[in-house]
C-alpha positions as a printed Julia matrix, in Angstrom:
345×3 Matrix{Float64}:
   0.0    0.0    0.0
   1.22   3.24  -1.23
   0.41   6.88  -0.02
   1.18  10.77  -1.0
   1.74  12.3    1.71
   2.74  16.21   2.7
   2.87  18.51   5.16
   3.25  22.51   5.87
   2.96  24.88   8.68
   2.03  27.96   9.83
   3.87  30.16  12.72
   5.3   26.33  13.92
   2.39  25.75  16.11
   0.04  23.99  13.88
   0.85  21.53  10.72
  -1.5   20.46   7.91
  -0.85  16.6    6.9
  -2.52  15.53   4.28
  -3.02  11.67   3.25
  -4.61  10.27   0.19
  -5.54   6.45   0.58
  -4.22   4.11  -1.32
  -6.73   2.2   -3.81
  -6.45  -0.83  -1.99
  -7.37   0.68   1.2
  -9.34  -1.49   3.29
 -12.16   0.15   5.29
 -11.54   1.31   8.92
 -12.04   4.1   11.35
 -10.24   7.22  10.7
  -9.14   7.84  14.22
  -7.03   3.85  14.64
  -6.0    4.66  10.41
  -4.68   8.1   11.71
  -2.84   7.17  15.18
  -0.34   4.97  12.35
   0.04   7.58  10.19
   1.17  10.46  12.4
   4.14  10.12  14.74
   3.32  11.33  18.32
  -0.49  10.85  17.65
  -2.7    9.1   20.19
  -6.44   8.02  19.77
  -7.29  11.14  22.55
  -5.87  13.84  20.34
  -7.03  12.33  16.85
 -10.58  12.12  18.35
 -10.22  15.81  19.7
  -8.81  16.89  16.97
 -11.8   15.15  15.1
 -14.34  16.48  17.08
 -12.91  20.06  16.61
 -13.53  19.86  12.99
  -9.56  19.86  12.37
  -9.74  16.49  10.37
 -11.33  16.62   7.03
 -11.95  13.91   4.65
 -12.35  15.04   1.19
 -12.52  18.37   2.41
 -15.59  17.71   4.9
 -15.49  17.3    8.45
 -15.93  13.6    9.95
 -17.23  11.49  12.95
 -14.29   9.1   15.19
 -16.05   6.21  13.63
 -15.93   7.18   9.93
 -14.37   4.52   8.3
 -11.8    5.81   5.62
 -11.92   4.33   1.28
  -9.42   4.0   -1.4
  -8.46   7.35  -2.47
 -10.13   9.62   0.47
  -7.81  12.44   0.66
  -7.49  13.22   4.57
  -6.24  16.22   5.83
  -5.42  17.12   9.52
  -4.56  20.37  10.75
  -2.0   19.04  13.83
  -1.58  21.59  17.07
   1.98  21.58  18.07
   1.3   24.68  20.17
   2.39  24.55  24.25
   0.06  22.52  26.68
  -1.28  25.15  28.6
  -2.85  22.73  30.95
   0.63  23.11  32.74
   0.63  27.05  32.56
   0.59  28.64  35.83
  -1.46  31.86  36.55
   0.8   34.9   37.09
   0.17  38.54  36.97
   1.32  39.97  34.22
   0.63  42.94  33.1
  -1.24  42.66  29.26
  -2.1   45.59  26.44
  -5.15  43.87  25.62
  -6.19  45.89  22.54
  -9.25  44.05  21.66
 -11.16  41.2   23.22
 -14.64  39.5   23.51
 -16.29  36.35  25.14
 -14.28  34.53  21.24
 -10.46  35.61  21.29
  -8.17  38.43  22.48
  -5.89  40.57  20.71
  -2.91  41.79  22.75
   0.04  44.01  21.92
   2.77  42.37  23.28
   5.42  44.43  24.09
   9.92  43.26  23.12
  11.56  41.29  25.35
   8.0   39.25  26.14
   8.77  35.34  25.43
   5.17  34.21  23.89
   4.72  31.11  25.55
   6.68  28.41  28.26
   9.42  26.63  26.99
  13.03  25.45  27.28
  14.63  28.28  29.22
  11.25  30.47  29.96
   9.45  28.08  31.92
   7.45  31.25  33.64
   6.4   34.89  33.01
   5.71  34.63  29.5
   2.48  35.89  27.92
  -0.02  33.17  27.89
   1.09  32.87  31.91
  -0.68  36.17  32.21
  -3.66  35.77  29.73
  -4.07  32.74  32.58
  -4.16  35.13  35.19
  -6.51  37.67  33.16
  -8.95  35.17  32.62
  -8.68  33.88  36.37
  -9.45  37.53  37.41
 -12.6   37.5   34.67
 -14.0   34.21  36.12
 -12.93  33.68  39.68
 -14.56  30.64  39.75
 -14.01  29.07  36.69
 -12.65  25.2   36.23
  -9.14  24.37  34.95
 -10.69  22.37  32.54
 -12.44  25.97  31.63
  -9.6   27.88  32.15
  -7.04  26.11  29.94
  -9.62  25.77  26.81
  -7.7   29.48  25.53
  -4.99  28.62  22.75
  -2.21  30.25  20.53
  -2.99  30.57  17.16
   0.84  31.93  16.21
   3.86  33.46  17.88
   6.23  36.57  17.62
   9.85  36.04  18.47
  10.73  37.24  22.33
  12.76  40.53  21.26
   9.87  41.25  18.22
   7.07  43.78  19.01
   3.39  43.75  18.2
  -0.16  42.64  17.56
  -1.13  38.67  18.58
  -4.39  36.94  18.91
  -5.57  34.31  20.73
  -8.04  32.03  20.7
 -10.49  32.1   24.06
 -11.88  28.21  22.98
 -10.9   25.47  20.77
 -14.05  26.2   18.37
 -12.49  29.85  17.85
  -9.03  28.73  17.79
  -9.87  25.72  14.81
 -11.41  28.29  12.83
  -8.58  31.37  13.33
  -6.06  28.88  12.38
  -7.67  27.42   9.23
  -7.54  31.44   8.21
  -3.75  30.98   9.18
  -3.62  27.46   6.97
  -4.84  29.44   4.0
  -3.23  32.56   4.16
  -6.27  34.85   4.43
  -4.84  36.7    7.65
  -3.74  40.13   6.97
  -0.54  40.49   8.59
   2.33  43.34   7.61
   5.77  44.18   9.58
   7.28  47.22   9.78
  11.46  46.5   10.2
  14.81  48.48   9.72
  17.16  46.88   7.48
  20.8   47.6    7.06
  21.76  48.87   3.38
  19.78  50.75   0.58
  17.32  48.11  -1.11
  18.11  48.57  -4.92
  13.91  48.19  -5.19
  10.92  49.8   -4.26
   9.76  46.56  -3.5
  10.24  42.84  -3.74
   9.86  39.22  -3.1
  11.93  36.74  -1.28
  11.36  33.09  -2.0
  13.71  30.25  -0.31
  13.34  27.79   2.2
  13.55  28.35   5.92
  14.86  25.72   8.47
  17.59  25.27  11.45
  21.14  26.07  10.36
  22.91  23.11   9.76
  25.28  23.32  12.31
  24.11  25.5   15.1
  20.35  24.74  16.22
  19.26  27.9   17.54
  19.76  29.72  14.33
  17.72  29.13  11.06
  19.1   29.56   7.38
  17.37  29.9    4.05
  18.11  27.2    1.65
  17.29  28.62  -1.96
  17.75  25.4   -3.68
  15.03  23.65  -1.31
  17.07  20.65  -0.32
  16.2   21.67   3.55
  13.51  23.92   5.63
   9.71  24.51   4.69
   9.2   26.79   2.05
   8.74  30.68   2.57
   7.65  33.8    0.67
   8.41  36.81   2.32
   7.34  40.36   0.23
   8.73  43.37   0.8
   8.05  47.0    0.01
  10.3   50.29   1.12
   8.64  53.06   3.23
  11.48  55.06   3.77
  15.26  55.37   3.0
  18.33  56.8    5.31
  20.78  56.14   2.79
  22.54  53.66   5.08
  19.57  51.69   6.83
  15.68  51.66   5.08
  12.7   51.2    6.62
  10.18  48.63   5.63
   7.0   47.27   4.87
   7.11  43.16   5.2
   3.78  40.35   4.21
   4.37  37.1    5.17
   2.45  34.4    2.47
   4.42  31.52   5.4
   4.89  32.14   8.83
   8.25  30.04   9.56
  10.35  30.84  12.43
  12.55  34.1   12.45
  11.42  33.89   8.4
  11.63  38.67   7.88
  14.6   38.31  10.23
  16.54  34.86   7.75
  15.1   36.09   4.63
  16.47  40.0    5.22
  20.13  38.29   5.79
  20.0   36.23   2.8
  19.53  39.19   0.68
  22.56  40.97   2.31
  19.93  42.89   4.48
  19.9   42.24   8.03
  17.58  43.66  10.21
  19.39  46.8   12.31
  20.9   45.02  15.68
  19.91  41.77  14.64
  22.45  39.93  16.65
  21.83  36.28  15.48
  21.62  37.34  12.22
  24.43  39.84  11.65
  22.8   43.06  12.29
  24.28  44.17  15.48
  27.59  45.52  13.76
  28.31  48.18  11.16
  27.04  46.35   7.75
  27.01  49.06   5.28
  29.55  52.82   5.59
  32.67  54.07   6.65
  33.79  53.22  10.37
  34.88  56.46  11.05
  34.74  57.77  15.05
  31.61  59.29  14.5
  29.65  57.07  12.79
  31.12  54.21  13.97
  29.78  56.33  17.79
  26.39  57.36  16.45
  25.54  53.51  15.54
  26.65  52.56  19.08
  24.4   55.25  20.0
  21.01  53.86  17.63
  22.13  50.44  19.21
  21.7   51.63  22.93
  18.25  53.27  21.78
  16.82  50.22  20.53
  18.39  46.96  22.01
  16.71  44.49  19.9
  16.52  43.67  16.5
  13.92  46.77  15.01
  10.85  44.56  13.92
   7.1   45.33  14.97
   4.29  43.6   14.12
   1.7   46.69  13.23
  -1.28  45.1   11.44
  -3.19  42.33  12.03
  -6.74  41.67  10.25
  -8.81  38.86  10.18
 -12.37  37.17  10.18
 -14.41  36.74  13.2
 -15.03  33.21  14.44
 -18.5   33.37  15.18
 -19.58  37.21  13.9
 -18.18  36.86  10.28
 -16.92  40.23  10.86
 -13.68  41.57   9.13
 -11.53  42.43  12.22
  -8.8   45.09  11.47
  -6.07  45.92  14.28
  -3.01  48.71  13.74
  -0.38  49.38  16.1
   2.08  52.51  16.22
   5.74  51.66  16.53
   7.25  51.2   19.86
   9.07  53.79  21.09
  12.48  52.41  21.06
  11.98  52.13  17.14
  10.19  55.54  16.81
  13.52  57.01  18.52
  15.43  54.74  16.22
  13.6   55.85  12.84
  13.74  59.81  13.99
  17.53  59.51  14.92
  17.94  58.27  11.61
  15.95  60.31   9.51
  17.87  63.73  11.19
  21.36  62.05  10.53
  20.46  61.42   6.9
  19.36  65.34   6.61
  22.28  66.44   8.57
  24.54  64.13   6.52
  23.01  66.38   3.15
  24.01  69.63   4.32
């Protein structure tokens, strides 16, 4: 028995899988056919998954005890996203920008790790959504309380506009919007160099760097990573540095902050990616000193996540959120824009 098989993800907390039986198939439920097929998978998650409408067969949602037929295409949208049933409450201070009895939308501020993990096991964001919600219904079940999901991340030192999911019914149907690319989502980033275009687009592959883990590298050939479109357009230009405009068609991991370097473009102070020294000028004493000073203004790498629009869950609504720059980059950008005036004198 033979079977095509693919996957692809979106923000690395969800992954579609898709599965078309072979013609040979012999009949049986979906839910024992599925636990073989996916690595990690047991019969609890494929039925939740199920009952959440994340596993379609022929593009139609399905009952545990569907029994699957030759050449059923099966696709399942897989949560790889934290267990927040181990998330402890803590107060945490949120810039909830929008939010209703559905999802949340919350600015979250640089230097704000998204979610628990190796090295952050506490005082990351979704500890204090816990808490918020806590505070909304004091007496609430954990059962209750830990229904709230992610529906994608922004790196710990990027800025900017998240939403999340306050039940799984709302957080299948936000990340199916994520799964096919309807979200509205634009960046705003300072990039070392003069672009040579108004605009572009950056295709290659995104995954880990071969050799160090932590970092990720584009492959253009696509012998490694996920694929990953990245489009660009320029807002503004300081002759040395340029502001701009970024839409994501993939969500990979650190994919503005990779794709920028592999175009010789590094984001300004990017430090794993080659933006936290002098990439484009002269090193004279004072530029070489008014770059130390831009880097003391604005410690991280200069990325903000200032739009996010998408479709309500429930209302059918079009949801449209904008966020003004921080103001370490708003210092950053005016610094900038009076050396390059200065600098024409």
């Amino acid at each position: 028995m033979t079977e095509a098989e693919n996957t692809d993800s979106s923000e690395e907390l969800f992954e579609t899988h898709t599965i078309v039986c072979a013609k040979g198939q012999e009949p049986l439920r979906i839910d024992k056919f599925l636990m073989n097929r996916i690595e990690g998978a047991t019969r609890n998650k494929i039925q939740q998954a199920i009952e959440q409408e994340r596993v379609l067969v022929n593009g139609k949602s399905v009952k545990s005890n569907y029994k699957i037929r030759p050449d059923d295409t099966i696709t399942v949208y897989q949560d790889y996203s934290p267990d927040l049933n181990e998330i402890v409450p803590e107060n945490i201070p949120l810039d909830i920008v929008y939010e209703d009895e559905e999802l949340m939308v919350v600015e979250k501020p640089a230097g704000l790790v998204v979610h628990p993990g190796s090295g952050n096991p506490s005082g990351t964001l979704v500890n204090g959504v816990a808490y918020h919600l806590l505070q909304q219904h004091p007496g609430i079940s954990e059962e209750e309380l830990y229904r709230f999901g992610l529906v994608h991340r922004i790196d710990k030192n990027t800025s900017g506009l998240l939403v999340l999911a306050k039940n799984q019914q709302s957080l299948s149907v936000l990340a199916k919007q994520f799964f096919d690319h309807t979200v509205h989502r634009r960046y705003l980033a300072l990039v070392w160099g003069d672009l040579a275009d108004d605009s572009g687009t950056i295709v290659a592959n995104v995954g880990r760097n071969l050799r160090y883990r932590k970092l990720f590298d584009a492959f253009p050939d696509g012998d490694h990573g996920k694929e990953a479109i990245t489009h660009y357009t320029v807002k503004e230009r300081f002759n040395y540095v340029t502001l701009i405009e970024c839409r994501l068609e993939t969500g990979r991991t650190h994919q503005i902050r990779v794709h920028m370097k592999y175009i010789g473009h590094p984001l300004f102070n990017d430090e794993l990616y080659g933006g936290d020294r002098i990439v484009k000028g002269t090193v004279f004493s004072k530029y070489k000193q008014f770059i130390d000073n831009c880097f003391a203004l604005c410690p991280r790498h200069a990325l903000h996540a200032y739009q996010l629009g998408f479709v309500h869950p429930t209302t059918g609504k079009e949801m449209f959120f904008e966020s003004k720059l921080p103001d370490d980059m708003e210092v950053l950008i005016d610094k900038w824009r009076a050396y390059t005036v200065g600098s024409k004198r």
